[in-house]
C-alpha positions as CSV (number, residue, x, y, z in Angstrom):
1,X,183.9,97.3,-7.5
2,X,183.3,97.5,-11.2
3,X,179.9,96.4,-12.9
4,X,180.2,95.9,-16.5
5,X,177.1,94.3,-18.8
6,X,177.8,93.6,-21.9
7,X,175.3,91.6,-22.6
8,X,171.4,92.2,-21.8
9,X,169.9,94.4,-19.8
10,X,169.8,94.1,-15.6
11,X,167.2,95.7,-13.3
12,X,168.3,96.0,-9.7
13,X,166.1,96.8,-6.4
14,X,167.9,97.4,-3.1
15,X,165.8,95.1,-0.6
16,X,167.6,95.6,2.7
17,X,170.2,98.1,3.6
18,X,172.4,99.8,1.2
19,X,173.4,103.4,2.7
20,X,176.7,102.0,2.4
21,X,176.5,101.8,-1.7
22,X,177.7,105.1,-3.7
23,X,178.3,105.2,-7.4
24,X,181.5,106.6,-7.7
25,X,181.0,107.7,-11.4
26,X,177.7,109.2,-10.6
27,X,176.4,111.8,-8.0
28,X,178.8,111.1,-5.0
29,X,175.7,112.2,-3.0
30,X,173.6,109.4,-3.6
31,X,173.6,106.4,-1.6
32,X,171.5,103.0,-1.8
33,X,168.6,102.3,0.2
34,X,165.3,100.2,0.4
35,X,164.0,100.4,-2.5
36,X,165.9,102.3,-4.5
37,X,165.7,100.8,-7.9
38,X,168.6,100.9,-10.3
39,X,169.1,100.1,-14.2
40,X,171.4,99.5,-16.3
41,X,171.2,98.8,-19.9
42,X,172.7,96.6,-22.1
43,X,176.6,97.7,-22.3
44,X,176.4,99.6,-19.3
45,X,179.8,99.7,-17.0
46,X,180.1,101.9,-13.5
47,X,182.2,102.2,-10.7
48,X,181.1,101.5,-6.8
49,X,182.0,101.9,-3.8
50,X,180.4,99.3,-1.1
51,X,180.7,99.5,2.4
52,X,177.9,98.1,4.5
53,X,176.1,95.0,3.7
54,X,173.3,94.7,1.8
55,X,170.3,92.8,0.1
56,X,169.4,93.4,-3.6
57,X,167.9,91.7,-6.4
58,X,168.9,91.4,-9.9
59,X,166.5,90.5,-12.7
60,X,168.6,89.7,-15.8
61,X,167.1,90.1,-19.2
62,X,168.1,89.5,-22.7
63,X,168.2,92.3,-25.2
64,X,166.3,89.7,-27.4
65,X,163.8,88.9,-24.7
66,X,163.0,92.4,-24.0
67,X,162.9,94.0,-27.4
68,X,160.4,90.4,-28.2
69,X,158.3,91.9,-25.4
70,X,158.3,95.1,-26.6
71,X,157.1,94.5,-29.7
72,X,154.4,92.1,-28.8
73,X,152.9,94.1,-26.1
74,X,153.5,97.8,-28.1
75,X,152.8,96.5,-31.2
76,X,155.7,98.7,-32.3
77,X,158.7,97.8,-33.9
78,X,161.3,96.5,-31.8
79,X,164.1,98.9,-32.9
80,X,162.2,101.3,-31.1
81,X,163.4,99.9,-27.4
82,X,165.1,102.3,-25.8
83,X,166.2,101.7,-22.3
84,X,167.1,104.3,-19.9
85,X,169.7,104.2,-17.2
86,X,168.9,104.9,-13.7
87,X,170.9,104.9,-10.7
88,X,168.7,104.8,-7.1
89,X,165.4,105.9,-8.5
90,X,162.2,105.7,-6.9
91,X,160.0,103.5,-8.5
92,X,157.3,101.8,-6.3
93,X,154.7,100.1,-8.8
94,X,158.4,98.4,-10.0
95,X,160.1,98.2,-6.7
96,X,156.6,95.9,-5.5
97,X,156.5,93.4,-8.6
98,X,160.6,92.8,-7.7
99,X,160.2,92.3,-4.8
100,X,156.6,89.8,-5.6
101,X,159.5,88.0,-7.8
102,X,161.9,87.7,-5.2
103,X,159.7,86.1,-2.9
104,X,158.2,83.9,-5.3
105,X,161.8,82.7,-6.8
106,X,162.2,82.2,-2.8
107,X,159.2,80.2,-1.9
108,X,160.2,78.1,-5.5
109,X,156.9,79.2,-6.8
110,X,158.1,79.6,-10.7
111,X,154.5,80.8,-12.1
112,X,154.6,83.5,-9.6
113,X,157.6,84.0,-10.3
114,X,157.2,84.6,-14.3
115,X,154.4,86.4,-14.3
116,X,156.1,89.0,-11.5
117,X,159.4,88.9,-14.4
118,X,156.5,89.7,-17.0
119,X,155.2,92.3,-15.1
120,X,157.8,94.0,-14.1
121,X,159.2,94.8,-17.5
122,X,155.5,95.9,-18.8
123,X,155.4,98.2,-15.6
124,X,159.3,99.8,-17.0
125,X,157.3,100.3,-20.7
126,X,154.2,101.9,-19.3
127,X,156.4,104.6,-16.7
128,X,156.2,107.8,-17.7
129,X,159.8,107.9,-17.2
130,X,161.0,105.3,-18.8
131,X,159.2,105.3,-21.8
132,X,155.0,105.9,-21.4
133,X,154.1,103.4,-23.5
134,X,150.0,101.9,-23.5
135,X,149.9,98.4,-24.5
136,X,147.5,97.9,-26.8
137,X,144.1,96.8,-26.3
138,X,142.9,93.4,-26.2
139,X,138.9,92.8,-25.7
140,X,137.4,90.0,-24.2
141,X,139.1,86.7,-22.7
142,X,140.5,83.4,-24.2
143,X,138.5,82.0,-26.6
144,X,136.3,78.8,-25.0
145,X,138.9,76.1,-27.4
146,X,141.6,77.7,-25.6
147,X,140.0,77.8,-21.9
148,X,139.2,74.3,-22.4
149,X,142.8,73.3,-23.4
150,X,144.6,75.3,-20.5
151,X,142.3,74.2,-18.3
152,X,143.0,70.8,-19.1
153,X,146.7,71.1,-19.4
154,X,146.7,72.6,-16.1
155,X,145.2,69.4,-14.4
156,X,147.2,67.4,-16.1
157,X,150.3,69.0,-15.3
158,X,149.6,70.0,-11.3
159,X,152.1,67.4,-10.5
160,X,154.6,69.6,-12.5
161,X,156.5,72.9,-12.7
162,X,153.6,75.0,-14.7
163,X,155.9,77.8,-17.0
164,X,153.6,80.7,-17.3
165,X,155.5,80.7,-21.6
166,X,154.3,77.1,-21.8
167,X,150.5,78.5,-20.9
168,X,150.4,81.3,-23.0
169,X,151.9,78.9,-26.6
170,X,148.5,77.2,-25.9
171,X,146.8,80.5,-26.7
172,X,149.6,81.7,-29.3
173,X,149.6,84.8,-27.2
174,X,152.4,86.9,-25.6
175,X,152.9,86.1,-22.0
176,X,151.5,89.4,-21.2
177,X,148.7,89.2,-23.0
178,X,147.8,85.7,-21.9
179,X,148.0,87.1,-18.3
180,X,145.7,89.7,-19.0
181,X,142.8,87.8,-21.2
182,X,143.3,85.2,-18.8
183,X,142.1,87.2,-16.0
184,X,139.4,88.6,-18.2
185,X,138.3,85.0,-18.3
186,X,138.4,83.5,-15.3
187,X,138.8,86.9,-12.6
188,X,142.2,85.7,-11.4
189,X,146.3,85.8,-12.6
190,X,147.3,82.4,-14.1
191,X,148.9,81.7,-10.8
192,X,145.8,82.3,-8.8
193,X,144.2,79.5,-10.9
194,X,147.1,76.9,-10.2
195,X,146.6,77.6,-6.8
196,X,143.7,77.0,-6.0
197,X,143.7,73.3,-8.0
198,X,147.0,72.2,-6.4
199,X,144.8,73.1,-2.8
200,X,142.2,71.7,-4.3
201,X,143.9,68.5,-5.0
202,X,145.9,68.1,-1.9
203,X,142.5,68.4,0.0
204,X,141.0,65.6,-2.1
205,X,144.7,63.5,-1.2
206,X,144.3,64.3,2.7
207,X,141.2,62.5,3.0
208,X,143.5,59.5,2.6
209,X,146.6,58.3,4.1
210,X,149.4,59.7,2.3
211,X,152.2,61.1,4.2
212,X,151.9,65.0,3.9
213,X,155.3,65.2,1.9
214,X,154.2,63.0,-0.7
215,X,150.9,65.4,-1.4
216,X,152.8,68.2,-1.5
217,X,154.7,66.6,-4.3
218,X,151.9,65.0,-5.8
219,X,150.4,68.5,-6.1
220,X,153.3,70.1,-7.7
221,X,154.5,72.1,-4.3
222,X,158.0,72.4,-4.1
223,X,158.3,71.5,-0.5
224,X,155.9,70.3,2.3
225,X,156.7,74.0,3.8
226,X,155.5,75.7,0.5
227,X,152.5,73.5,0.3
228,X,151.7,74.3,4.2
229,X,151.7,78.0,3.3
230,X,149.5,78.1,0.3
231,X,146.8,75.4,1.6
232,X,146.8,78.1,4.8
233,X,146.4,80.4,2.8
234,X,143.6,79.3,0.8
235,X,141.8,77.7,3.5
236,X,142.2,79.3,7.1
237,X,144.1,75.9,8.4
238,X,147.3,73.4,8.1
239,X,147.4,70.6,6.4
240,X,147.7,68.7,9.3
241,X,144.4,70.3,11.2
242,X,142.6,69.8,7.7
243,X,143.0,66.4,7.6
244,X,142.0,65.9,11.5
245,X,138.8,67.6,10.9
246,X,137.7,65.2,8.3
């Protein structure tokens, strides 16, 4: 098959399989493989051959989006970008946040999910080989204004799809840097924080006599499946033996 891009950039991380895959216009040697990581830049075309099945991921990126990133994280002018191709390279710290987005996007967690995506590219700027950039420093956390209006959007919005880009405009920060001085705040990601308040919540719900289903969509869980696995997670138990204990 032929893979031609145009337009914006593509990371892609074999996830299952892939000894089957060659690039026919690269090292006829090389084959796919768990984890092998590929990229290809914005106006990048190759040739492949597949023969096995396989699971992969594809992150798609804007050039716009990226070089926006670049800039704001770098402080360096965006005409600066310059992204490398790479055909089945070993990348772990980037192979782990792809594959964090892939489960996310899976489970329908979307603030996961974004700050993964946001991750992921910051963790392409800062390899050594792919570019070694530092991000510049940022002291301190959110200002207390600013805690106090996430904080509160956050609450009000549980019931909601939470955008990690809606979070950060409150701040008038990068979504980068709002992950990072958000931490510094409150000792956990963004998503950490939504978490725990949607568990939170659906706690203070079971104590009632809502159908389970209903909490989990009261509490902004995309499914009564998703919201069994995070309240598990945060508390040891189901939803269903939570609310028999109370």
């Amino acid at each position: 098959m032929s893979y031609e891009r145009p337009d914006g950039h593509t990371f892609s991380l074999y996830l299952n399989g892939g000894a089957g895959t060659r690039r026919l216009d690269g090292s006829p040697a090389a084959r796919g493989r768990p984890g092998a990581l590929c990229i290809m830049p914005q106006g990048h075309s190759s040739e492949w051959e597949i023969t096995d099945p396989f699971d992969f991921v594809h992150l798609y990126v804007s050039d716009d989006q990226m070089r926006r990133m670049f800039a704001e994280t770098f402080d360096r002018d965006a005409r600066l970008m310059v992204l490398a191709e790479a055909t089945f390279a070993d990348a772990p710290v980037l192979a782990h946040t792809l594959r964090q987005l892939t489960e996310a996007m899976l489970a329908g967690d979307h603030l996961l999910a974004e700050e993964a995506m946001t991750q992921t590219i910051n963790n392409f700027f800062v390899d050594s080989r792919y570019g070694g950039m530092r991000p510049c420093a940022i002291s301190g956390g959110l200002a207390p204004h600013v805690r106090r209006r996430i904080l509160e959007y956050i609450e009000a919005h549980l019931d909601e799809t939470i955008r990690l880009q809606d979070l950060a405009a409150i701040g008038q920060l990068s979504a980068f840097h709002f992950q990072r001085m958000f931490r510094a705040s409150h000792g956990v990601s963004p998503h950490g924080w939504v978490a725990h308040r949607r568990v939170e919540r659906a706690k203070s719900m079971l104590r009632g006599t809502d159908p389970i289903a209903q909490i989990a969509s009261a509490c902004g869980f995309s499914s009564q499946s998703h919201m069994t696995r995070a309240f598990k997670s945060g508390t040891g138990v189901t939803p269903s033996a939570y609310r028999q204990r109370q």
